[in-house]
CHARMM internal coordinates of N, CA and C (Angstrom, degrees):
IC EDIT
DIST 1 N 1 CA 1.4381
DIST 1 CA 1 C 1.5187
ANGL 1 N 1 CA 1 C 107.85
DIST 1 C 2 N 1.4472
ANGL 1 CA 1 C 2 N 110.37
DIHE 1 N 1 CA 1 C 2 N 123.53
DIST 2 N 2 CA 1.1833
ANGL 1 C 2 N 2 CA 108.35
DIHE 1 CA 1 C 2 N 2 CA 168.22
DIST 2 CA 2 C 2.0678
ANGL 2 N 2 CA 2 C 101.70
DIHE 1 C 2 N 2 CA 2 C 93.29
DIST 2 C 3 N 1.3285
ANGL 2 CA 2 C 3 N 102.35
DIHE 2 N 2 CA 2 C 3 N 166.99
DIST 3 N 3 CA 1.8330
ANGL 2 C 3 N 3 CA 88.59
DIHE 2 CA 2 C 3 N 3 CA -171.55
DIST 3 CA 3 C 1.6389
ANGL 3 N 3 CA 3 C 111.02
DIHE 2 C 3 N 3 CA 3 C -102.69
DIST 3 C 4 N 1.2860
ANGL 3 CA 3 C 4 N 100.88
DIHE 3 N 3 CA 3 C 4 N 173.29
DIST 4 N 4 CA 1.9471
ANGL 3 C 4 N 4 CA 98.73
DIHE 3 CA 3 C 4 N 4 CA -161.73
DIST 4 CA 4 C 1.7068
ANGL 4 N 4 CA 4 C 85.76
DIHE 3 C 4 N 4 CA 4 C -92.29
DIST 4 C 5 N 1.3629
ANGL 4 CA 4 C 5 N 89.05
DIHE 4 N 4 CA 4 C 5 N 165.70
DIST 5 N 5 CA 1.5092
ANGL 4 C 5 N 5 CA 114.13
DIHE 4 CA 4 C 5 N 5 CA -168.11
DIST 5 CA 5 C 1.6565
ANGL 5 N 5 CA 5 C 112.59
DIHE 4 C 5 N 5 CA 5 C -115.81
DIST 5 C 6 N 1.4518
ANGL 5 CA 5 C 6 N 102.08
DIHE 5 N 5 CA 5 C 6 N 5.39
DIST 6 N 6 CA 1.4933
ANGL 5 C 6 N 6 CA 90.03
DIHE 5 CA 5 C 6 N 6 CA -174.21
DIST 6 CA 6 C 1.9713
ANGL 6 N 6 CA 6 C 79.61
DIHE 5 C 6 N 6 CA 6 C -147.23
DIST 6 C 7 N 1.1929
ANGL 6 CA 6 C 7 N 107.07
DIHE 6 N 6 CA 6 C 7 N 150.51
DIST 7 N 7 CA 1.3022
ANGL 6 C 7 N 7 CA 126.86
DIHE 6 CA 6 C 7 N 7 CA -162.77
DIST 7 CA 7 C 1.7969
ANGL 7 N 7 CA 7 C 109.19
DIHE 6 C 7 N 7 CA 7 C -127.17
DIST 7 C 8 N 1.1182
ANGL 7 CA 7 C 8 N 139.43
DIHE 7 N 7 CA 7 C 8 N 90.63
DIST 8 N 8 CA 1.8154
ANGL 7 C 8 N 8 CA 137.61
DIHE 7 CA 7 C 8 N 8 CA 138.61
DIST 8 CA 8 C 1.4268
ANGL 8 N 8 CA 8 C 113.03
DIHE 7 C 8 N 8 CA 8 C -15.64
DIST 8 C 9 N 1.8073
ANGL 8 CA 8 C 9 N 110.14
DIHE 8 N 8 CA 8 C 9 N 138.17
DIST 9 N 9 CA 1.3562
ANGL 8 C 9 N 9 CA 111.02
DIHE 8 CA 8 C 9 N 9 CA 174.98
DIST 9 CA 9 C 1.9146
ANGL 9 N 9 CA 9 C 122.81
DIHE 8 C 9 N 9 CA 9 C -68.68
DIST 9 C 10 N 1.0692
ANGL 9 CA 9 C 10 N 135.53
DIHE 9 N 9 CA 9 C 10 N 135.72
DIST 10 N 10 CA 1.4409
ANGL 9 C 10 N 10 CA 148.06
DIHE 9 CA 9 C 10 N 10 CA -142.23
DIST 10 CA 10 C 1.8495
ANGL 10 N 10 CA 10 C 116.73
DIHE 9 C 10 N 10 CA 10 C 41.75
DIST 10 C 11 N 0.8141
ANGL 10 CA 10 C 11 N 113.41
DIHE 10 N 10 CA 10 C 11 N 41.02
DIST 11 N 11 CA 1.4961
ANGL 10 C 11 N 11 CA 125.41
DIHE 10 CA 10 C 11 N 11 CA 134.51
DIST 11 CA 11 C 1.4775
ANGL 11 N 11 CA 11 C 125.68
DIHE 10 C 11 N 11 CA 11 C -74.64
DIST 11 C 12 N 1.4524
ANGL 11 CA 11 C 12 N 115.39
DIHE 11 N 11 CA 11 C 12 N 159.25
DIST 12 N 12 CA 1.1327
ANGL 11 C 12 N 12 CA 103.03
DIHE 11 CA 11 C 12 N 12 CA -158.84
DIST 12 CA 12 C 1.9771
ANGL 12 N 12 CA 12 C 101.57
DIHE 11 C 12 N 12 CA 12 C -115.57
DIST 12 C 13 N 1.4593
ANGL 12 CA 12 C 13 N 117.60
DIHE 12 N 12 CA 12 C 13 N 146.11
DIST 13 N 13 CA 1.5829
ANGL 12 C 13 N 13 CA 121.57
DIHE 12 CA 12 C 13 N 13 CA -169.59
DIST 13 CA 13 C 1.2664
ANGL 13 N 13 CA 13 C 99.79
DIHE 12 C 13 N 13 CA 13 C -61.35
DIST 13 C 14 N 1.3234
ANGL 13 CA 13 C 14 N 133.26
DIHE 13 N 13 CA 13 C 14 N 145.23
DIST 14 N 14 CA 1.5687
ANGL 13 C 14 N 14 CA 143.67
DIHE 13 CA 13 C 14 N 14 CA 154.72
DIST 14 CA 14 C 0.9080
ANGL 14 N 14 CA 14 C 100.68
DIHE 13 C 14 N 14 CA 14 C -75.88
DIST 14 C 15 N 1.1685
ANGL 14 CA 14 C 15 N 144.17
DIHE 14 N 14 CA 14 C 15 N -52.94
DIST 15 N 15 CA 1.8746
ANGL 14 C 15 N 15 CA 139.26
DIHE 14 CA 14 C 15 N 15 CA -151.70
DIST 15 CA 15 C 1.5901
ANGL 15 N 15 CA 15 C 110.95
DIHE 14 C 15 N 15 CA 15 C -132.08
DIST 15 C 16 N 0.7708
ANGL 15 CA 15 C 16 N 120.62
DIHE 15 N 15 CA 15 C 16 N 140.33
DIST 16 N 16 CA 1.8403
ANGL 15 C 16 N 16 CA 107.50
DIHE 15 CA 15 C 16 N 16 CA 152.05
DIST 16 CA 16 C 1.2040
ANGL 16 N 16 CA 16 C 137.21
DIHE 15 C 16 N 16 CA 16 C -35.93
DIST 16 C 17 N 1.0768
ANGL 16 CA 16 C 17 N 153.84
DIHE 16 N 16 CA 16 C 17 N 119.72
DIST 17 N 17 CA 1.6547
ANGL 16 C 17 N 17 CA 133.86
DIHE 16 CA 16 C 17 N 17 CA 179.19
DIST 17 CA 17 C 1.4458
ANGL 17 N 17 CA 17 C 103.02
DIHE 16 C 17 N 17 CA 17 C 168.33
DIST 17 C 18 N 1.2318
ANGL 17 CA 17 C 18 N 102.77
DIHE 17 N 17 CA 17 C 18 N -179.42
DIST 18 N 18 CA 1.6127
ANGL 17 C 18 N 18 CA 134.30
DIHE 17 CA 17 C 18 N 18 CA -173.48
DIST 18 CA 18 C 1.5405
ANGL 18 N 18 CA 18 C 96.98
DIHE 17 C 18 N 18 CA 18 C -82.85
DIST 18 C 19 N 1.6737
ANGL 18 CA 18 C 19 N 124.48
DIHE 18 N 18 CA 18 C 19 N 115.72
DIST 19 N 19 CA 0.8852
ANGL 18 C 19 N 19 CA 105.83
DIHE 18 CA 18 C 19 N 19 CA 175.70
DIST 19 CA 19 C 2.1476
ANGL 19 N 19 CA 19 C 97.80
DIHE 18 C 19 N 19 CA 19 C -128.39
DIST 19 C 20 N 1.5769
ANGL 19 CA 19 C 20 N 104.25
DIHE 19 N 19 CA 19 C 20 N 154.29
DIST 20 N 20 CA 1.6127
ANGL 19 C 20 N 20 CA 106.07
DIHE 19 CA 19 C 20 N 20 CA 173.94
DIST 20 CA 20 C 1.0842
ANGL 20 N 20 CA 20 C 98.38
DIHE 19 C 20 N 20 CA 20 C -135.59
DIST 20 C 21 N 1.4752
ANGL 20 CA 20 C 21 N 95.49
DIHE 20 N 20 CA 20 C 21 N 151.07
DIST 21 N 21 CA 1.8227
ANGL 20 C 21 N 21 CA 124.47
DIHE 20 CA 20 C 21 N 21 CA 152.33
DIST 21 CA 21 C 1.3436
ANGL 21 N 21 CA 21 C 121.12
DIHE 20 C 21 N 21 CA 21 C -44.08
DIST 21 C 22 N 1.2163
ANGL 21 CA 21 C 22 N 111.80
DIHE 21 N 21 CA 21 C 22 N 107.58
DIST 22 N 22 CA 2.1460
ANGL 21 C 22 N 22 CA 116.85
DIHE 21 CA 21 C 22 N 22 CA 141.47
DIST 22 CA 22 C 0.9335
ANGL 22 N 22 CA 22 C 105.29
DIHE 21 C 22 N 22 CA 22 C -102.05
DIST 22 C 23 N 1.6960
ANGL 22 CA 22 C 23 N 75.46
DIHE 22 N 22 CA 22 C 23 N -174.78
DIST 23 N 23 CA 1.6980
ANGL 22 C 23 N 23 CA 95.36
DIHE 22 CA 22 C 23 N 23 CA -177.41
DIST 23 CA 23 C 1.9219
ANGL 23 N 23 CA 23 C 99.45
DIHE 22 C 23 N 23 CA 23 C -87.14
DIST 23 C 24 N 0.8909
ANGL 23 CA 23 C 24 N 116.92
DIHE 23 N 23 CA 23 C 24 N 174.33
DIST 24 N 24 CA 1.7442
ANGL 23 C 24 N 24 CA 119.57
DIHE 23 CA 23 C 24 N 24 CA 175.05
DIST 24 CA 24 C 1.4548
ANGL 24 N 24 CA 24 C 118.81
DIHE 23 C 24 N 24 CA 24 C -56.17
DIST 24 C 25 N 1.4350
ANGL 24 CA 24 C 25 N 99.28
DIHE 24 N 24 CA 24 C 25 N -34.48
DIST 25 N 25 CA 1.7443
ANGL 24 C 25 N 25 CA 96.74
DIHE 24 CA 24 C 25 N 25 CA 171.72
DIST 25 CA 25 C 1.5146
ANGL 25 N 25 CA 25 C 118.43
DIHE 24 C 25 N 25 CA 25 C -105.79
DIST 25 C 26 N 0.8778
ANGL 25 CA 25 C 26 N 107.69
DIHE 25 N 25 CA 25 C 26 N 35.47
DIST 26 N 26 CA 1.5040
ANGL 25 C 26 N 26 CA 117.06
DIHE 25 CA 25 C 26 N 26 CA 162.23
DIST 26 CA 26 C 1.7997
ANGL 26 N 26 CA 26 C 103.91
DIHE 25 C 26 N 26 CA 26 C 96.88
DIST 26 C 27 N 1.3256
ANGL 26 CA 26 C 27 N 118.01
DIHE 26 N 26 CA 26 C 27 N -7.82
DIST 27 N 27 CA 1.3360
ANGL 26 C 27 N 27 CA 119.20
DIHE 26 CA 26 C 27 N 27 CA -171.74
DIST 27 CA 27 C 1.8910
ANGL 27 N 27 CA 27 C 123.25
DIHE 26 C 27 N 27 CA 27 C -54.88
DIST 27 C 28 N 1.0107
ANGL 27 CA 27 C 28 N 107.67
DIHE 27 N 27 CA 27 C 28 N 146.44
DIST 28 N 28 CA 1.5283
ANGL 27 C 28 N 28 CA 91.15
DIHE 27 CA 27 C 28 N 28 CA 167.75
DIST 28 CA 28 C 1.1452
ANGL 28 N 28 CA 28 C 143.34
DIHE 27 C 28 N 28 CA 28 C -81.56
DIST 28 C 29 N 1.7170
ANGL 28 CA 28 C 29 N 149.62
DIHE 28 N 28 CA 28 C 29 N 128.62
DIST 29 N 29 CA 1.4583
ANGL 28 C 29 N 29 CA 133.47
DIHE 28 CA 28 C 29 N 29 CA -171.46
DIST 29 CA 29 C 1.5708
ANGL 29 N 29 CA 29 C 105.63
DIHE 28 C 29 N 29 CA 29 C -103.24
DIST 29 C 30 N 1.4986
ANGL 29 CA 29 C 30 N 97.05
DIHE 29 N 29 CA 29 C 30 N 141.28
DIST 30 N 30 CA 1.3477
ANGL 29 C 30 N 30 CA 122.82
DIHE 29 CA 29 C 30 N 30 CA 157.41
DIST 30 CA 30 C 1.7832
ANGL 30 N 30 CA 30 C 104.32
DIHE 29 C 30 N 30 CA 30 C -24.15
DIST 30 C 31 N 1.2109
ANGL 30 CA 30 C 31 N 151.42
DIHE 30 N 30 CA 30 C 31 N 137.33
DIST 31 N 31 CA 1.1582
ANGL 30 C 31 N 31 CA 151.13
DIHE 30 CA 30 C 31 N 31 CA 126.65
DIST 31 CA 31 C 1.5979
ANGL 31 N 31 CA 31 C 101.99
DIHE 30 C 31 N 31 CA 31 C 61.20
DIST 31 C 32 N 1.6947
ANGL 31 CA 31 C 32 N 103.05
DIHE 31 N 31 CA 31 C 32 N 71.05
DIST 32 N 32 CA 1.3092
ANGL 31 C 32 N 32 CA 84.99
DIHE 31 CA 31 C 32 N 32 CA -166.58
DIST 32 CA 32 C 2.1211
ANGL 32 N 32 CA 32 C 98.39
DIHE 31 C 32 N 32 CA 32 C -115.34
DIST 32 C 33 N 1.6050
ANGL 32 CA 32 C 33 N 103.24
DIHE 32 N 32 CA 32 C 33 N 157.78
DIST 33 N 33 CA 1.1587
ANGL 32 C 33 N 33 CA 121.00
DIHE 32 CA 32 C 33 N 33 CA -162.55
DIST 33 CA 33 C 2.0279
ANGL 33 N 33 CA 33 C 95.68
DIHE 32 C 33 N 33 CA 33 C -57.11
DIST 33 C 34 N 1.1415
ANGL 33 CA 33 C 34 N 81.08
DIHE 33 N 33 CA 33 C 34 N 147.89
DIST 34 N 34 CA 1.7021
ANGL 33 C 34 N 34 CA 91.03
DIHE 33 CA 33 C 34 N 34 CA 171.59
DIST 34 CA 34 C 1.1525
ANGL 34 N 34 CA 34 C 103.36
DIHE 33 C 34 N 34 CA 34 C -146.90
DIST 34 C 35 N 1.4348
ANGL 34 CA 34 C 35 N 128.86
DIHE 34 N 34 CA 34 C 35 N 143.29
DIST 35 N 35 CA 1.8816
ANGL 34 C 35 N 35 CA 147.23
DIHE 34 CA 34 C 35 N 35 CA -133.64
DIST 35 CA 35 C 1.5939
ANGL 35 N 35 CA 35 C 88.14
DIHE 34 C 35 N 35 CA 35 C -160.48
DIST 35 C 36 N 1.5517
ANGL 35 CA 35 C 36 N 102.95
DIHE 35 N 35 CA 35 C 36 N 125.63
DIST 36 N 36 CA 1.6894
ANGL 35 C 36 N 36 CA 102.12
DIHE 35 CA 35 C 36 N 36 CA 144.85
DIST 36 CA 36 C 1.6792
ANGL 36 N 36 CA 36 C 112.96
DIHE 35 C 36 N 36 CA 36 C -103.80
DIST 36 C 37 N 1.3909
ANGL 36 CA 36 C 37 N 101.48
DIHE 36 N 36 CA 36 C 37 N 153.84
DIST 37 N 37 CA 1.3698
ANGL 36 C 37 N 37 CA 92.15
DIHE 36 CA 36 C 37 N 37 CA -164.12
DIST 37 CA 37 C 1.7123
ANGL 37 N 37 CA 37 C 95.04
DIHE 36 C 37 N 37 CA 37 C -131.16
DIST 37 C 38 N 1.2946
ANGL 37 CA 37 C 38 N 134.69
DIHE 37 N 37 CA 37 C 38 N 161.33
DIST 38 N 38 CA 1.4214
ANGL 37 C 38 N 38 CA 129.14
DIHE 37 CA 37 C 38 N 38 CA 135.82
DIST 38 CA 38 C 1.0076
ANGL 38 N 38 CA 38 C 98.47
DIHE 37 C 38 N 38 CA 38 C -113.80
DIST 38 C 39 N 2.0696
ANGL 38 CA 38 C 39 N 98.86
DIHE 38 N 38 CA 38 C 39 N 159.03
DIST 39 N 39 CA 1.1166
ANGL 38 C 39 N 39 CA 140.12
DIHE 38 CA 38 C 39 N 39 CA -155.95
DIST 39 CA 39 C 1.9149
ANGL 39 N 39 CA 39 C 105.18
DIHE 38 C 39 N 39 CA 39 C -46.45
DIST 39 C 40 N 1.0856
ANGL 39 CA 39 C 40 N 133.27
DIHE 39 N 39 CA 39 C 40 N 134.75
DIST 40 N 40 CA 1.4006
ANGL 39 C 40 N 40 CA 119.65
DIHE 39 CA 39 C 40 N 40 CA 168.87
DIST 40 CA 40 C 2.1020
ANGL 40 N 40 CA 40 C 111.18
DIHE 39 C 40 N 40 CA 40 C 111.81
DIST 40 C 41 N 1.6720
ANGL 40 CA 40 C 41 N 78.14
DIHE 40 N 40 CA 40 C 41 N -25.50
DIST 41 N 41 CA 1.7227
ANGL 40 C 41 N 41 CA 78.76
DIHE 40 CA 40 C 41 N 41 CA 179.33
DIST 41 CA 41 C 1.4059
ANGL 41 N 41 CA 41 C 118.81
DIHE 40 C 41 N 41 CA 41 C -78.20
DIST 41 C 42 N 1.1514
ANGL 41 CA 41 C 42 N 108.55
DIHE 41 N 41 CA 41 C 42 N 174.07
DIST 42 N 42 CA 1.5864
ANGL 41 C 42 N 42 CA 101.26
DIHE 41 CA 41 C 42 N 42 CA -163.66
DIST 42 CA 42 C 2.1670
ANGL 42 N 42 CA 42 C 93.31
DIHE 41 C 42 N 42 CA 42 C -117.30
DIST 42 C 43 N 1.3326
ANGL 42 CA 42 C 43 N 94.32
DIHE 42 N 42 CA 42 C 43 N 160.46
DIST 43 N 43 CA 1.4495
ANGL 42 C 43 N 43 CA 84.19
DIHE 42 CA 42 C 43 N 43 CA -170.96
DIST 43 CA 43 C 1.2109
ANGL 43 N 43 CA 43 C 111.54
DIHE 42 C 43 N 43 CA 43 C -119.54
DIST 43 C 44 N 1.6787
ANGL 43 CA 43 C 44 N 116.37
DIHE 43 N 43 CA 43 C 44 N 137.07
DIST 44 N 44 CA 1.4499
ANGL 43 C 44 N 44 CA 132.61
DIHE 43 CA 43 C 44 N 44 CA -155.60
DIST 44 CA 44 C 1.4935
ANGL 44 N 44 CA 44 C 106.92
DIHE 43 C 44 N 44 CA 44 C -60.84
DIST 44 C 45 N 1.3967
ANGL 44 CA 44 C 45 N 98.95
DIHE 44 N 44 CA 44 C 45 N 164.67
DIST 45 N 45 CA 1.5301
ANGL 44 C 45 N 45 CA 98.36
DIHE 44 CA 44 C 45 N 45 CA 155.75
DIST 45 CA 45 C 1.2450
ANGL 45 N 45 CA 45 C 150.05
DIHE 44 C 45 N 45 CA 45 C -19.11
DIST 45 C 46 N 1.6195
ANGL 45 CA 45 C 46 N 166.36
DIHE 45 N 45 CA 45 C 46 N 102.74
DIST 46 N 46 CA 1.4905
ANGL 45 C 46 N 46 CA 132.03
DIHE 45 CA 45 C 46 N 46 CA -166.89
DIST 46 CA 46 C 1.6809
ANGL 46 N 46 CA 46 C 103.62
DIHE 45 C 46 N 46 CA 46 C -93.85
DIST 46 C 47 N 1.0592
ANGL 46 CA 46 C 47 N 122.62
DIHE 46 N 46 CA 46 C 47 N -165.18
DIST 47 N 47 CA 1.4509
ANGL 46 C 47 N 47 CA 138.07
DIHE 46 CA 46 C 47 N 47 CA -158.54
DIST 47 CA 47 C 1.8460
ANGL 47 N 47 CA 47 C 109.28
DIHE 46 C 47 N 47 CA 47 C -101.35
DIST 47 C 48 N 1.3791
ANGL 47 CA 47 C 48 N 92.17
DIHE 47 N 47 CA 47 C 48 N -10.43
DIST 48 N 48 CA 1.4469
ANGL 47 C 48 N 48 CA 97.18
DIHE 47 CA 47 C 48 N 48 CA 176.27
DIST 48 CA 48 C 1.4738
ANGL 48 N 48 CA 48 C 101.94
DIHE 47 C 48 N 48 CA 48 C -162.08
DIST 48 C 49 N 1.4621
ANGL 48 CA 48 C 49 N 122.74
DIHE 48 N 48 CA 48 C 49 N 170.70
DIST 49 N 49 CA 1.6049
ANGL 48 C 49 N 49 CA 131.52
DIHE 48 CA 48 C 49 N 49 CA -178.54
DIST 49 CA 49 C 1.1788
ANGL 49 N 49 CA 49 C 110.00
DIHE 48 C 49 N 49 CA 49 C -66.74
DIST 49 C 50 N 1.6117
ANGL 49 CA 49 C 50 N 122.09
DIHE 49 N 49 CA 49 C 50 N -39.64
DIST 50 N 50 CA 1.1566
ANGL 49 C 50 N 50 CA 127.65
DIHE 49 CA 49 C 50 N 50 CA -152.77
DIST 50 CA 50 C 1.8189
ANGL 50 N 50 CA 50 C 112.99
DIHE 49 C 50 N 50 CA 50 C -112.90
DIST 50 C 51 N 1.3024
ANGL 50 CA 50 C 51 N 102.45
DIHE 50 N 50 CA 50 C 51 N 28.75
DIST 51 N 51 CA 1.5042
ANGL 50 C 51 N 51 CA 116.48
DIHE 50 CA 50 C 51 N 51 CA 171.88
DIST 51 CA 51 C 1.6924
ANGL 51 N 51 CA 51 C 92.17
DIHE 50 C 51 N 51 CA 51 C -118.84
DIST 51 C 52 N 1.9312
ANGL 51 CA 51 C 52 N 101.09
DIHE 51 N 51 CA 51 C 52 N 161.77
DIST 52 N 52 CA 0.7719
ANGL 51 C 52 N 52 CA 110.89
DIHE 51 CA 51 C 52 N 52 CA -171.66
DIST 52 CA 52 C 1.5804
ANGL 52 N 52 CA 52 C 100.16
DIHE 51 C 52 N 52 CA 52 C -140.04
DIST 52 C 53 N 1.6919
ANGL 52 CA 52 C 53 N 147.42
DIHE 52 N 52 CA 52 C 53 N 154.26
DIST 53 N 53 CA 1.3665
ANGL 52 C 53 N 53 CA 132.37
DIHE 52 CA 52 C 53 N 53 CA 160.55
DIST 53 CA 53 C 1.6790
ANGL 53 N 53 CA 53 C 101.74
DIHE 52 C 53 N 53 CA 53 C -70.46
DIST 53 C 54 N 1.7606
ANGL 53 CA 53 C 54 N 101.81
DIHE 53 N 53 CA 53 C 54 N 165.62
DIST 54 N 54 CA 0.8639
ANGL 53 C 54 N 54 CA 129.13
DIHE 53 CA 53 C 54 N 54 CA 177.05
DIST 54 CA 54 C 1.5772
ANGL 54 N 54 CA 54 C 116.32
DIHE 53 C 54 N 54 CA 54 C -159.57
DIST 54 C 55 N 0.8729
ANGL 54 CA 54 C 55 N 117.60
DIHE 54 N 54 CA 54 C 55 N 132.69
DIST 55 N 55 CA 2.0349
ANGL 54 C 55 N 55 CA 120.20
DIHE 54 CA 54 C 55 N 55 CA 155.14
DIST 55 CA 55 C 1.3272
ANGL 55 N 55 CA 55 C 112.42
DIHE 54 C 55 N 55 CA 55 C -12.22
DIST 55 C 56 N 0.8508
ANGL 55 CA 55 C 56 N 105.61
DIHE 55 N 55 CA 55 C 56 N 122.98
DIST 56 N 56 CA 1.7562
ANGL 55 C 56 N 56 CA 102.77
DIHE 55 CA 55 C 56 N 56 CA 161.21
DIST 56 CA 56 C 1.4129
ANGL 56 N 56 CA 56 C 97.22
DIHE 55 C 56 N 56 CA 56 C -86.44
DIST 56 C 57 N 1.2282
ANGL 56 CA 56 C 57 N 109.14
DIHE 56 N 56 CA 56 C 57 N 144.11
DIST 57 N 57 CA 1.5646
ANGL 56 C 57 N 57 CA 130.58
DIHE 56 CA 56 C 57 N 57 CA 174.68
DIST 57 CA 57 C 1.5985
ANGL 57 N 57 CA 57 C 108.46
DIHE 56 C 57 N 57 CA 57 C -73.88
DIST 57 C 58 N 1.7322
ANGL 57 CA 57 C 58 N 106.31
DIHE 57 N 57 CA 57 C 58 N 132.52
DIST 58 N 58 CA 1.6789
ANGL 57 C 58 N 58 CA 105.13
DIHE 57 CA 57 C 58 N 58 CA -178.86
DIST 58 CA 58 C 1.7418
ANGL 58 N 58 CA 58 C 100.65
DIHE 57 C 58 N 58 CA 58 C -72.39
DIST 58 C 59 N 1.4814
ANGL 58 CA 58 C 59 N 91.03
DIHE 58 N 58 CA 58 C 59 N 150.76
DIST 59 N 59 CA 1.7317
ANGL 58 C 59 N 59 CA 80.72
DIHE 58 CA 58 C 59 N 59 CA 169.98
DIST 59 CA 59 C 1.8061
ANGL 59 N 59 CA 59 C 128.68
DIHE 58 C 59 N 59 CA 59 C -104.79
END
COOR INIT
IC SEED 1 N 1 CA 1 C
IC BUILD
């Protein structure tokens, strides 16, 4: 219910936006990649297996 918040590499973007790397459980990375994407794109590679994309938070 409701849409996921963390995104696998070649999946495809729901929305437009600023999206970054964690770790899988929500952790934070060192210098981590940040992607803008529109809706439909699919999302690259991450820097390790065990990261996942996510939203960047508005501030």
């Amino acid at each position: 219910m409701g849409q996921n918040r963390q995104f696998k590499s070649g999946k495809k973007a729901p929305n437009n936006g600023v999206y970054l790397e964690v770790g899988d459980t929500g952790d934070n990375v060192n210098k981590p990649k940040m992607i803008k994407l529109k809706a439909g794109d699919r999302f690259p590679e991450t820097s390790n297996d065990d990261r996942v994309w996510t939203y960047q938070r508005k501030p």
